[in-house]
C-alpha positions in Angstrom: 0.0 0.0 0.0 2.9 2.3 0.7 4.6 2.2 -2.7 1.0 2.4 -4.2 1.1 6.1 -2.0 4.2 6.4 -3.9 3.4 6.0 -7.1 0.0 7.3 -6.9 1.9 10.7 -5.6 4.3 10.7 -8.2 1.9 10.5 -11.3 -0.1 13.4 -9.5 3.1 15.3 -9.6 4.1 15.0 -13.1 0.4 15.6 -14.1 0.7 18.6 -12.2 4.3 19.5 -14.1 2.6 19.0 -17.3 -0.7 20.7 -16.8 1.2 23.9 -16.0 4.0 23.8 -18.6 3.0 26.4 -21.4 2.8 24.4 -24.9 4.2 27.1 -26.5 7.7 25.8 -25.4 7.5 22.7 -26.9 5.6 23.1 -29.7 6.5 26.1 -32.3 3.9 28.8 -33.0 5.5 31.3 -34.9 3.8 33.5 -37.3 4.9 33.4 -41.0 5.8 36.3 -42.4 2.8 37.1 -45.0 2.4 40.2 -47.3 -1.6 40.2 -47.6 -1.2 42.5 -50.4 -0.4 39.6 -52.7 -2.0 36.6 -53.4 -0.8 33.4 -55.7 -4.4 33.2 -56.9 -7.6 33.9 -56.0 -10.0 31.3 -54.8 -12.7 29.5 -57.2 -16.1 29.4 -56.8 -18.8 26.9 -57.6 -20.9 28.0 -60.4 -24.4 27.6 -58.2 -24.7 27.5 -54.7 -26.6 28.1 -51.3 -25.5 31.4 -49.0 -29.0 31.2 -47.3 -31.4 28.9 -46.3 -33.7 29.8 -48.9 -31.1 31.9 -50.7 -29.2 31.0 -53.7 -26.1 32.5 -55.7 -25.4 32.0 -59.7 -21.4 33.3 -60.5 -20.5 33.8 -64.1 -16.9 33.4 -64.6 -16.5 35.0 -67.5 -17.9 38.5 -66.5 -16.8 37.8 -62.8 -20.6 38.4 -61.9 -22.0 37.0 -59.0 -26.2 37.2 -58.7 -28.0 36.8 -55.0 -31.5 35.2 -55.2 -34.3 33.8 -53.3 -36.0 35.3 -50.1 -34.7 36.0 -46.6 -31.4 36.6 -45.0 -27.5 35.3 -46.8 -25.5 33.0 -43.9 -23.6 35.3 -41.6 -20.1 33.9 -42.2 -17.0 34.2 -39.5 -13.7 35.3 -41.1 -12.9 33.6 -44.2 -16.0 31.3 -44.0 -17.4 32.7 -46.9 -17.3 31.1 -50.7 -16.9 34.4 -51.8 -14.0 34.8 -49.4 -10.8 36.2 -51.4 -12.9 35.3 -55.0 -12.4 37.5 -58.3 -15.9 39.2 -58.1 -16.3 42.2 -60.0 -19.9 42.9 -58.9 -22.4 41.7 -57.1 -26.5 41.3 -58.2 -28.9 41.0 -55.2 -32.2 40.0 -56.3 -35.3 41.7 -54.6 -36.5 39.0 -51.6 -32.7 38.9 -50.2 -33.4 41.0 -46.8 -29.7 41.2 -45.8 -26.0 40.5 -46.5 -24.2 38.2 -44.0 -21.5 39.0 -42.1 -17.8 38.7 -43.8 -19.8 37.1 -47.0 -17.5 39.8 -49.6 -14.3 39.8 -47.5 -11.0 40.3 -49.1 -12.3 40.2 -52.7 -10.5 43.0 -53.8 -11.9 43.2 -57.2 -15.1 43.9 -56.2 -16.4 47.6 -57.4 -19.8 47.3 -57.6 -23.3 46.1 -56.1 -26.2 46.5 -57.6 -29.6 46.4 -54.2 -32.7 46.6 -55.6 
């Protein structure tokens, strides 16, 4: 029973050790150095898709056109959630019936110079 004590204490103590230890030291987190003001390429989007639950988009690659449909609210994305997130879009098209545009839905597409609301 003693060296169960022991052991038992031990195992507490190096829990304990470990538990306190910041990962940070063992593990590197350093931040690359990044220049957001270039990109390789931006992203590609789906032709059709869903940003709502009854809301729809339609992207024409060629123009760089993207057209917002249906009726109620886009998804309210978190940062870079969005499949517009860092796209080519030139402008946007939101149909009458689409009562608002989610959170981070156009962010970082730099290309983007016009909407049209209705």
């Amino acid at each position: 029973m003693k060296n169960f004590k022991k052991i038992l204490a031990s195992l507490l103590v190096v829990v304990m050790v470990l538990t306190a230890a910041p990962l940070s030291g063992f593990v590197g987190f350093e931040q690359p150095d990044i220049d957001w003001s270039i990109r390789a390429s931006a992203k590609v989007i789906a032709v059709n898709g869903k940003c709502g639950e009854n809301v729809t988009y339609t992207y024409n690659d060629a123009t760089k056109e993207l057209v917002i449909s249906g009726t109620g609210a886009m998804t309210d994305y978190s940062y870079g959630g969005s499949p517009f997130h860092q796209s080519d879009i030139k402008s946007v098209v939101i149909s009458e019936g689409v009562t608002s545009i989610g959170d981070w839905a156009f962010d970082q597409c730099s290309n983007l110079s016009a909407i049209t609301l209705p």
